[in-house]
BAFI-3210 file (N, C-alpha, C; in Angstrom, 3 decimals, decimal comma, padded with zeros to 6 digits):
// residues 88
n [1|2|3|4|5|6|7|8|9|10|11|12|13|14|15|16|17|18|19|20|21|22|23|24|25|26|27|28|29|30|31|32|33|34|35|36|37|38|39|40|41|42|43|44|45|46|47|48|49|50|51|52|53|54|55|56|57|58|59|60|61|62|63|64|65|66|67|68|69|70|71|72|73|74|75|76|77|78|79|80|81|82|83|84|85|86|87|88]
n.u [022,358|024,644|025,750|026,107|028,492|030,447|029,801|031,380|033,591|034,879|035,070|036,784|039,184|039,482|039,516|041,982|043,722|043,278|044,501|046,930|048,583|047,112|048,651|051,320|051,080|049,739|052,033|053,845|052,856|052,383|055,615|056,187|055,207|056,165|058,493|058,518|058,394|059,618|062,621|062,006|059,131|058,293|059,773|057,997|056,039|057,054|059,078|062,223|064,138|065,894|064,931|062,760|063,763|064,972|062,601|061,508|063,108|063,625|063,155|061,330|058,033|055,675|055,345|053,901|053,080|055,824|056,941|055,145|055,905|058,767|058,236|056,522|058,943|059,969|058,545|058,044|055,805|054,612|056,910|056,126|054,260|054,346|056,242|054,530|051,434|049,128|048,017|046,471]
n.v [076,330|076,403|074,121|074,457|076,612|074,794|072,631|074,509|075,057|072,876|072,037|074,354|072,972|070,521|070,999|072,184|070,784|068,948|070,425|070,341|067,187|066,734|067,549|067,138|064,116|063,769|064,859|063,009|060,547|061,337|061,918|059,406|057,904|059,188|058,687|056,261|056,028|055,695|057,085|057,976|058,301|060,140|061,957|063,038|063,882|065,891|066,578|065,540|063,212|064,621|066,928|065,149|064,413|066,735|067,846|066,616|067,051|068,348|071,394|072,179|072,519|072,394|069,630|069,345|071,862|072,574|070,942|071,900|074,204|073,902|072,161|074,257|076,042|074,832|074,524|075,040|076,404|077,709|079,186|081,292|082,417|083,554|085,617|087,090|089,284|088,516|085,675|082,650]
n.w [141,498|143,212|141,827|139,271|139,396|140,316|138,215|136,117|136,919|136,931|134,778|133,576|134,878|133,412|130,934|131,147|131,790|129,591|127,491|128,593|128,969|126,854|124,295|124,428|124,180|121,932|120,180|120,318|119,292|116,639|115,831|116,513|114,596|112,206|113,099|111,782|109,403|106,307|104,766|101,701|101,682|103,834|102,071|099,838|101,725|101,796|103,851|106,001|107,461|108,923|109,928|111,497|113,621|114,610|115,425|117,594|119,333|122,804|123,195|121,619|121,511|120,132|117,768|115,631|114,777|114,139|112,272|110,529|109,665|108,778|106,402|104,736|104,257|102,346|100,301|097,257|096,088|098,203|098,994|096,410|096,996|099,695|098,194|096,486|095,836|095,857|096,809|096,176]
ca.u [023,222|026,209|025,811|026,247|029,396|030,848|030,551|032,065|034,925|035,326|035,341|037,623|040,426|039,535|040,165|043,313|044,402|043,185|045,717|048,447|048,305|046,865|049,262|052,636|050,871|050,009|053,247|054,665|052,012|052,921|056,577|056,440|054,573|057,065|060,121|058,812|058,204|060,882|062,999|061,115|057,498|058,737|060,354|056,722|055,193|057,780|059,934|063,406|064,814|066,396|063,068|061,713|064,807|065,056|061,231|061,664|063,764|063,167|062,200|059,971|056,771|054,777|056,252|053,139|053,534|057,532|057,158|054,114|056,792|059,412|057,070|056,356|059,441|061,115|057,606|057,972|054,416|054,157|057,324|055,688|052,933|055,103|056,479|053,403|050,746|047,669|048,078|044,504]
ca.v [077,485|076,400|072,908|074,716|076,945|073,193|072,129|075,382|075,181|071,129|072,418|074,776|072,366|069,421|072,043|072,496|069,312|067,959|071,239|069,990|065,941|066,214|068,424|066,302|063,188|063,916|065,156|061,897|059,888|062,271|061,947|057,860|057,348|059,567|058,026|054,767|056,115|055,342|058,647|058,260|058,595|061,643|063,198|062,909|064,178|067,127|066,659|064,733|062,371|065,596|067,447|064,926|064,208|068,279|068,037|065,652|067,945|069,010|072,681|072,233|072,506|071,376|069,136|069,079|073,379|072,921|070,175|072,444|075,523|073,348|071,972|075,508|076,756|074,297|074,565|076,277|076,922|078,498|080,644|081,551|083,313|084,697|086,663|087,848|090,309|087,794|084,296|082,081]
ca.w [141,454|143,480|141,002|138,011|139,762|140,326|136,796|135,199|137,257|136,816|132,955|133,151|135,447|132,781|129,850|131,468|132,178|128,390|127,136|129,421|128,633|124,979|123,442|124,029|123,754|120,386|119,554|120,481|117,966|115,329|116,150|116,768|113,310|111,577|112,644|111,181|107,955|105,636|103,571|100,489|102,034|104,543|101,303|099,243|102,769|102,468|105,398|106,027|108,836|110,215|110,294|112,388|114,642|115,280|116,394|118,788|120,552|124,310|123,344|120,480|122,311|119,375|116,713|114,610|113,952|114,064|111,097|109,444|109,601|107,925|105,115|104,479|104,094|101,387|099,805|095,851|095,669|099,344|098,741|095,665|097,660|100,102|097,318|096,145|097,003|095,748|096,987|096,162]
c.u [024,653|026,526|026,837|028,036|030,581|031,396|031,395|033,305|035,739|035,655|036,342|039,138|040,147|040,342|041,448|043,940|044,711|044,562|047,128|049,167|048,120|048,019|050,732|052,157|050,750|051,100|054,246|054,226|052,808|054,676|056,852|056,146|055,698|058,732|059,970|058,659|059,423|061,156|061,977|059,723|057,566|059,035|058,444|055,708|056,140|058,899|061,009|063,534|065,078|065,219|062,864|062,239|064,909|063,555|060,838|062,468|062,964|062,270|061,460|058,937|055,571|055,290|055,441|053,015|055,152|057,390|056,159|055,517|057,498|059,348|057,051|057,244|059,930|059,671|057,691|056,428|054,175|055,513|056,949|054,542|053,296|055,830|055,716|052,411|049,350|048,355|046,613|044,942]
c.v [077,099|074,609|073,692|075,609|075,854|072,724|073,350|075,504|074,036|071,502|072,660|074,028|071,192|069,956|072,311|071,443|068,723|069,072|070,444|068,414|065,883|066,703|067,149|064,380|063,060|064,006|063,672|060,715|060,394|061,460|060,194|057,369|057,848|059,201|056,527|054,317|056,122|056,980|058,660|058,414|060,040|062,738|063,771|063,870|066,127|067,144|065,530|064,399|063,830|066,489|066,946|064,748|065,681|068,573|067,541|066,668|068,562|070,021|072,667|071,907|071,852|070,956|069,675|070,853|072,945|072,217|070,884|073,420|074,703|072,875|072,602|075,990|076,276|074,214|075,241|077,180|077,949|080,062|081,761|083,111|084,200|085,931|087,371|088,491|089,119|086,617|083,884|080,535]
c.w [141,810|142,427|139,725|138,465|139,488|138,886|136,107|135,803|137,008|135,220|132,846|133,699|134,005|131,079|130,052|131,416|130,286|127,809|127,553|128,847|126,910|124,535|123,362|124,054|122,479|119,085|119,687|119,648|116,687|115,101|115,685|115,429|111,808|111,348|111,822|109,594|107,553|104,820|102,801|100,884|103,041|103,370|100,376|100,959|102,655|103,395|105,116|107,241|109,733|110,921|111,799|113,840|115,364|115,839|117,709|119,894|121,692|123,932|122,359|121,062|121,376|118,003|115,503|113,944|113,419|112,216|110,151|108,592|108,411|106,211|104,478|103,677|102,758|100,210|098,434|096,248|097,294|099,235|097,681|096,039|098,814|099,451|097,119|096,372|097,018|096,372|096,878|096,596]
res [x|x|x|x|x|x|x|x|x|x|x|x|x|x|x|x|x|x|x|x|x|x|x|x|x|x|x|x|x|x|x|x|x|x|x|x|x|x|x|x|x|x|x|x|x|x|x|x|x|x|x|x|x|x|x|x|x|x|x|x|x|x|x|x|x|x|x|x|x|x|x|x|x|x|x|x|x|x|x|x|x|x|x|x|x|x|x|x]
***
């Protein structure tokens, strides 16, 4: 009884911790792999030098949405569907 108390609380601090730790570690993979890509493979990916340089920034909490967002926006086929009532 007080075992099982133990582990669900060890869960929920480790759950916290992996949130806290994973998230900008990741973003710094992402980030590190992207600056070493050359223009022409970033442009084919969507995204530009400045993209990845404005993700890096302090307050961007997560690069890997910030650079989805971006993607998105210069996207034909996604504004396409923002226009429209169907998107498939």
């Amino acid at each position: 009884m007080v075992a099982g108390r133990w582990f669900r609380a060890w869960d929920r601090i480790a759950a916290g911790l992996r949130e806290e730790f994973g998230r900008p570690a990741m973003n710094r993979r992402v980030l590190h792999r992207l600056a070493a890509t050359g223009e022409a493979d970033l442009a084919r990916l969507g995204l530009t030098p400045r993209d990845v340089r404005e993700a890096a920034a302090p307050d961007v909490a997560d690069a890997t949405a910030f650079l989805m967002a971006r993607r998105a926006a210069r996207d034909p086929i996604s504004l396409q569907c923002k226009r429209s009532v169907q998107c498939e």
